[in-house]
VMD Tcl script that builds the backbone (N, CA, C; Angstrom):
set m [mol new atoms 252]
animate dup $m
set s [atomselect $m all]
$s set {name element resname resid chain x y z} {
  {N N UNK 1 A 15.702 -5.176 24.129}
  {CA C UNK 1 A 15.243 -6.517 23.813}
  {C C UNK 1 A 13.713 -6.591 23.840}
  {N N UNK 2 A 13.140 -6.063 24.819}
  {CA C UNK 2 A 11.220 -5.803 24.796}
  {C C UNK 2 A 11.088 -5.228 23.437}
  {N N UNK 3 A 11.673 -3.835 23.006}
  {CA C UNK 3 A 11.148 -3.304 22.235}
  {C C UNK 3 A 10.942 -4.294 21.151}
  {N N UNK 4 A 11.786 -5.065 20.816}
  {CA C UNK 4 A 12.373 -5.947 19.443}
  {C C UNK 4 A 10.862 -6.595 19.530}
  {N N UNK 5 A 10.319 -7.672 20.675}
  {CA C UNK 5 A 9.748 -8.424 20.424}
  {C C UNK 5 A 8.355 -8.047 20.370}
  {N N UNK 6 A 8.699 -6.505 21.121}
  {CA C UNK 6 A 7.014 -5.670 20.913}
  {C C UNK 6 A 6.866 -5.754 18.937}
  {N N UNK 7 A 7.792 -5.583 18.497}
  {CA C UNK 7 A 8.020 -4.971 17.211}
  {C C UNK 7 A 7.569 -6.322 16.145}
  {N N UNK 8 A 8.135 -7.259 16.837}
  {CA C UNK 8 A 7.903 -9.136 16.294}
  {C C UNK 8 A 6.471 -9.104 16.346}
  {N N UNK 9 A 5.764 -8.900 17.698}
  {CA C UNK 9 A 4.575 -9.195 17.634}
  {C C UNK 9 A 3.576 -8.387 17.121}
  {N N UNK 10 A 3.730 -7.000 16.451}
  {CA C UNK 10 A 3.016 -6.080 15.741}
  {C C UNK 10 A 3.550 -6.790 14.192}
  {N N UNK 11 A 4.691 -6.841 13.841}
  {CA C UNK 11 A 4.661 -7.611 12.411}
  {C C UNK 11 A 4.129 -8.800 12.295}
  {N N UNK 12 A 4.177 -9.905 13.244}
  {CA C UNK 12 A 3.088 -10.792 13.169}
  {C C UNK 12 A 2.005 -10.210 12.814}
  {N N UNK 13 A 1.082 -10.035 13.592}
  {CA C UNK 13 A -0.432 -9.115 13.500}
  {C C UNK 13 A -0.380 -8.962 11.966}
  {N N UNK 14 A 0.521 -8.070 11.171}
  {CA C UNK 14 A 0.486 -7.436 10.192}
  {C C UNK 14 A 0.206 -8.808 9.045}
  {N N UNK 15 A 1.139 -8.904 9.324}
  {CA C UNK 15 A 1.184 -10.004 7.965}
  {C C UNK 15 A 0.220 -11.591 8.146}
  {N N UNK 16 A -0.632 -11.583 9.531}
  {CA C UNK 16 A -1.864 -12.619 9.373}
  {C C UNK 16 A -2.841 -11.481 8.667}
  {N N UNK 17 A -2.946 -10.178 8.780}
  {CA C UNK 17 A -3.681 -9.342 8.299}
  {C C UNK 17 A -3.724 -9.311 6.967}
  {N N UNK 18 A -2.596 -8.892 6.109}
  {CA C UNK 18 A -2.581 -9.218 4.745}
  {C C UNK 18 A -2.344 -10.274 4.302}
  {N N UNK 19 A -1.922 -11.381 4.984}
  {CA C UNK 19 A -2.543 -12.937 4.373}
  {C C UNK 19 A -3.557 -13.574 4.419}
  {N N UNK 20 A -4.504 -12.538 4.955}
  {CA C UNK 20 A -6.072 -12.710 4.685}
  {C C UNK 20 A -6.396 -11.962 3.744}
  {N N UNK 21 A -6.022 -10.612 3.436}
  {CA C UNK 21 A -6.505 -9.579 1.778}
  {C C UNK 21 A -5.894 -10.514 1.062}
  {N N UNK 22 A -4.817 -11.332 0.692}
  {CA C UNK 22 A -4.135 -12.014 -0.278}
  {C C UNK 22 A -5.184 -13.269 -0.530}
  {N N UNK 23 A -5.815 -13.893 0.232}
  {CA C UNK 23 A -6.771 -15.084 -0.025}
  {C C UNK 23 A -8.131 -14.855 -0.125}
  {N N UNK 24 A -8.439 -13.859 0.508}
  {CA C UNK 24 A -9.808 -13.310 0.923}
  {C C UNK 24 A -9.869 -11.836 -0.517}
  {N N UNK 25 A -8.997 -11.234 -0.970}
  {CA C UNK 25 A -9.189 -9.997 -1.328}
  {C C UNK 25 A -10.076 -10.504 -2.390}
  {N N UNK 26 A -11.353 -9.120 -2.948}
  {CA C UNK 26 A -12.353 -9.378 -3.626}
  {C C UNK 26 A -11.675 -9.105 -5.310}
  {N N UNK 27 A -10.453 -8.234 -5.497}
  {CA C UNK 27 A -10.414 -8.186 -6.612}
  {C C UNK 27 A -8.681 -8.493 -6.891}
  {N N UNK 28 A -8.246 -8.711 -7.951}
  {CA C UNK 28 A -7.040 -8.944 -8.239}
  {C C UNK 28 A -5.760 -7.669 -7.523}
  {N N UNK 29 A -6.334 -6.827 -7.867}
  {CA C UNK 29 A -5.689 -5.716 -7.646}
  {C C UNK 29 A -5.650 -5.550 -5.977}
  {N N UNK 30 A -6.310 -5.891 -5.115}
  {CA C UNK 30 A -6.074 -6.220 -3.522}
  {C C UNK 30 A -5.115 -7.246 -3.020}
  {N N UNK 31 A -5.329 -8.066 -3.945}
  {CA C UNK 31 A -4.275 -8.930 -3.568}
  {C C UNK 31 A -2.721 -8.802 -3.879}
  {N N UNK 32 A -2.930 -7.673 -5.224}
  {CA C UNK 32 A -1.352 -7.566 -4.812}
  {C C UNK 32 A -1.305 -6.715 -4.504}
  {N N UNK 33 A -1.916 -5.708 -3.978}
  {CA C UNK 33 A -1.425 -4.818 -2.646}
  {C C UNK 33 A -0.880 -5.199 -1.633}
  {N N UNK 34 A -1.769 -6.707 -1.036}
  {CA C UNK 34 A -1.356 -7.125 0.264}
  {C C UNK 34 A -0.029 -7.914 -0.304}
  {N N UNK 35 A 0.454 -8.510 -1.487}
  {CA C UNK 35 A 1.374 -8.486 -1.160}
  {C C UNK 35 A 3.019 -7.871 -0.983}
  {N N UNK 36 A 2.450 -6.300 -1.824}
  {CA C UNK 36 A 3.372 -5.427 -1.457}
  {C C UNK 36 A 3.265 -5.388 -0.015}
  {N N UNK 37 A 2.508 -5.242 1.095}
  {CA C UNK 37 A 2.285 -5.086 2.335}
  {C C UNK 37 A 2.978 -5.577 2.950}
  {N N UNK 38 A 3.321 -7.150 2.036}
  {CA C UNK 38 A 4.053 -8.206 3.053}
  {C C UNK 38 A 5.229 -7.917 2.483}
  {N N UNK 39 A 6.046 -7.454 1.039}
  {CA C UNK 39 A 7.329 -7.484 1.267}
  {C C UNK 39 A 7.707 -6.447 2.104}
  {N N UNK 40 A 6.907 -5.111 2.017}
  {CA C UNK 40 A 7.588 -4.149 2.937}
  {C C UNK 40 A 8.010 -4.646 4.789}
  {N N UNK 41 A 6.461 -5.611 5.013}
  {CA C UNK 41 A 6.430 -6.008 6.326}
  {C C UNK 41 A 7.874 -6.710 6.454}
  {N N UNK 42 A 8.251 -7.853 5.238}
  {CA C UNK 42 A 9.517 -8.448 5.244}
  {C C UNK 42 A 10.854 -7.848 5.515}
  {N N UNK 43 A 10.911 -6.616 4.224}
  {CA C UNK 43 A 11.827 -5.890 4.749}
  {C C UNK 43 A 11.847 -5.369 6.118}
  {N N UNK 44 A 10.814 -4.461 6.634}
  {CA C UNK 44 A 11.074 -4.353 8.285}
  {C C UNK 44 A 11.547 -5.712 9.025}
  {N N UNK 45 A 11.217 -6.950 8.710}
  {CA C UNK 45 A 11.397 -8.084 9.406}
  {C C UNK 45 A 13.307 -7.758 9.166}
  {N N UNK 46 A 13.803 -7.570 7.873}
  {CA C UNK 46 A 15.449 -7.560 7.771}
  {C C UNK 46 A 16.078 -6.857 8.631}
  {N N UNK 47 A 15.260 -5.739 9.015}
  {CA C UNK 47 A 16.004 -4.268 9.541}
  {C C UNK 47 A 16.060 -4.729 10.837}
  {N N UNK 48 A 14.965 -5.512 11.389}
  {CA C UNK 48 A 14.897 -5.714 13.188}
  {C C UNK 48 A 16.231 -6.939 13.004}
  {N N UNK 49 A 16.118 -7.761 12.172}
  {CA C UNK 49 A 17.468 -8.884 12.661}
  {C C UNK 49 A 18.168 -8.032 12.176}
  {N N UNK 50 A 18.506 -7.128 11.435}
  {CA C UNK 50 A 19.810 -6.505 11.132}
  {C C UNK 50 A 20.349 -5.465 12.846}
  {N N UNK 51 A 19.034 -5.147 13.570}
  {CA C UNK 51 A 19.618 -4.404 14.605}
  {C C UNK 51 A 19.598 -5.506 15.969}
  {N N UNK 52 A 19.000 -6.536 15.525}
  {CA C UNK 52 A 19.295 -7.518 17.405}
  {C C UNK 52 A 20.686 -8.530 16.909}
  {N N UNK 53 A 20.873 -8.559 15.521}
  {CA C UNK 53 A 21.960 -9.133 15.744}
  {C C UNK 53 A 23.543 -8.344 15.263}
  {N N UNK 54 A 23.072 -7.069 14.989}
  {CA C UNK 54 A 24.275 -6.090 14.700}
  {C C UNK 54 A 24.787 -6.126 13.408}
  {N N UNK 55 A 23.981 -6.718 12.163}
  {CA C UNK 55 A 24.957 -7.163 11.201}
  {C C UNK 55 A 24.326 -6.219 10.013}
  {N N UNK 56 A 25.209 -5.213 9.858}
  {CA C UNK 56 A 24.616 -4.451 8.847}
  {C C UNK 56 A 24.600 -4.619 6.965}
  {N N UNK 57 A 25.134 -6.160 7.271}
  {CA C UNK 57 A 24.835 -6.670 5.703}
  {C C UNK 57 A 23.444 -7.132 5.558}
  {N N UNK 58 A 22.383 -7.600 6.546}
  {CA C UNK 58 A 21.129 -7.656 6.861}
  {C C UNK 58 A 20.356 -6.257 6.038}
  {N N UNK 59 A 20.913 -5.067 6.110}
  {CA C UNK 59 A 20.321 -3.711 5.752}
  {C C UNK 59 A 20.774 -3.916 3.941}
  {N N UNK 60 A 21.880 -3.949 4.182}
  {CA C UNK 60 A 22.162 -4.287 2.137}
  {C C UNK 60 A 21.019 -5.003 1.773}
  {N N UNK 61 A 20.742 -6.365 1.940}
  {CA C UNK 61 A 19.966 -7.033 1.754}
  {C C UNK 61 A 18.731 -6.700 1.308}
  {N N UNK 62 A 18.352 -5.832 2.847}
  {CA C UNK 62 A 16.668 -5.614 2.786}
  {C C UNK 62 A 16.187 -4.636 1.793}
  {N N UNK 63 A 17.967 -3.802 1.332}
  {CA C UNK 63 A 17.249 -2.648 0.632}
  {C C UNK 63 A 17.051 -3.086 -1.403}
  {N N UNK 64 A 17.857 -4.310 -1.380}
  {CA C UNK 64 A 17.811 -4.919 -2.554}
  {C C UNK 64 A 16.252 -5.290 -2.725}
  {N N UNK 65 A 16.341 -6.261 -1.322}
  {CA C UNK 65 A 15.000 -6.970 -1.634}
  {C C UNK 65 A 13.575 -6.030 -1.955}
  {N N UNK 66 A 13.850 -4.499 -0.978}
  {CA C UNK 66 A 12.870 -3.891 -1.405}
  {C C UNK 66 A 12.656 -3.156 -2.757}
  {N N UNK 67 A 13.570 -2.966 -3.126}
  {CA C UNK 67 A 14.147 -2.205 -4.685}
  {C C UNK 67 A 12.953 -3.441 -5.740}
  {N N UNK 68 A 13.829 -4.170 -5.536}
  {CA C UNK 68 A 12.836 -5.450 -5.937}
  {C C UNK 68 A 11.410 -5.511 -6.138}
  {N N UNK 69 A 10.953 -5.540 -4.740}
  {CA C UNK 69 A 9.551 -5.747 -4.778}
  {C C UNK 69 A 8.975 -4.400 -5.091}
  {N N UNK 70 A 9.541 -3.366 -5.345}
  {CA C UNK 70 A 8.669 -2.078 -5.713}
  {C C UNK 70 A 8.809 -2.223 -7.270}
  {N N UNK 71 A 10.004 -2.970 -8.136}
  {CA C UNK 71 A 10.047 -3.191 -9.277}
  {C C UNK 71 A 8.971 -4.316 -9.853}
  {N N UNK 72 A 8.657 -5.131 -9.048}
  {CA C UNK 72 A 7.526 -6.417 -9.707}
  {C C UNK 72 A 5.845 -5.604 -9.026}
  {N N UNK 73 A 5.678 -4.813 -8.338}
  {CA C UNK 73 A 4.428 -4.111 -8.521}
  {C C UNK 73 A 4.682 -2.733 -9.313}
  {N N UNK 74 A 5.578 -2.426 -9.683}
  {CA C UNK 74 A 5.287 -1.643 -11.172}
  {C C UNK 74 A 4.773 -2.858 -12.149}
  {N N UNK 75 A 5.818 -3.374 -12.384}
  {CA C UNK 75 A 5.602 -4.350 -13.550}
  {C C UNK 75 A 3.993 -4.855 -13.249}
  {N N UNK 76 A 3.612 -5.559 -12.485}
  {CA C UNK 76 A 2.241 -5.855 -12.712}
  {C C UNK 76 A 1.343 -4.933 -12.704}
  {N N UNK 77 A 1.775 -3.302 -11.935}
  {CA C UNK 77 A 0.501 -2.813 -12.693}
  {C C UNK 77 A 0.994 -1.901 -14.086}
  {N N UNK 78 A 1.782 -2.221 -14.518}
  {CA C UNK 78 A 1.712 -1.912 -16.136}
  {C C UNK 78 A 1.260 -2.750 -16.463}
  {N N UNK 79 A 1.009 -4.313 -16.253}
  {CA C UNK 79 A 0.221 -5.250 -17.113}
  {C C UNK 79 A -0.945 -5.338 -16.948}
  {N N UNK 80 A -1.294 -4.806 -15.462}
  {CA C UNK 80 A -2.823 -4.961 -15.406}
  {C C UNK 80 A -3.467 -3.565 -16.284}
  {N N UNK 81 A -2.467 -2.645 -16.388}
  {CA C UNK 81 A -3.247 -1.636 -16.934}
  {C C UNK 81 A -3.190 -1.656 -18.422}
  {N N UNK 82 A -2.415 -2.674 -19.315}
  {CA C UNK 82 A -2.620 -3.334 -20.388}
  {C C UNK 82 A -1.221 -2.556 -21.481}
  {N N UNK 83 A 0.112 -1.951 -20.456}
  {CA C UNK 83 A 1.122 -1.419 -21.181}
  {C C UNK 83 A 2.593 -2.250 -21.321}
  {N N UNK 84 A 2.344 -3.700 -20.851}
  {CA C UNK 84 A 3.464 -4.578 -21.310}
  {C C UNK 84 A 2.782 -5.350 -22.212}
}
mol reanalyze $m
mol bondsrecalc $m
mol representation Tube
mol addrep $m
């Protein structure tokens, strides 16, 4: 149960961190880094409730959601690099 909330309070940290590159970042391309940063941070957020509350449809989930978000930062950087 410590470990979990050691783990809560390092993903906090994380994601006030890249929700400052996301508002603050100097160029387009930083900002959506940070917010790949944050879905991955998200997905880890799935995996910890998938293990404090035992429910391993939590893990299906997270691995969709990440499939996902690695599919919409391709897609934007094929557009930023001018191939859609």
């Amino acid at each position: 149960m410590i470990g979990i909330n050691v783990y809560l309070a390092l993903i906090a940290i994380a994601t006030l961190l890249s929700m400052y590159r996301v508002f603050r970042g100097p160029t387009t391309v930083d900002r959506i880094v940070a917010v790949d940063i944050m879905t991955t941070i998200t997905t880890g957020l799935m995996v910890l409730f998938a293990l404090y509350y035992q429910r391993m449809t939590f893990l299906d989930v997270a691995l969709v959601y990440a499939i996902l978000a690695f599919g919409g930062v391709m897609a934007f950087a094929r557009y930023m690099e001018g191939g859609l």
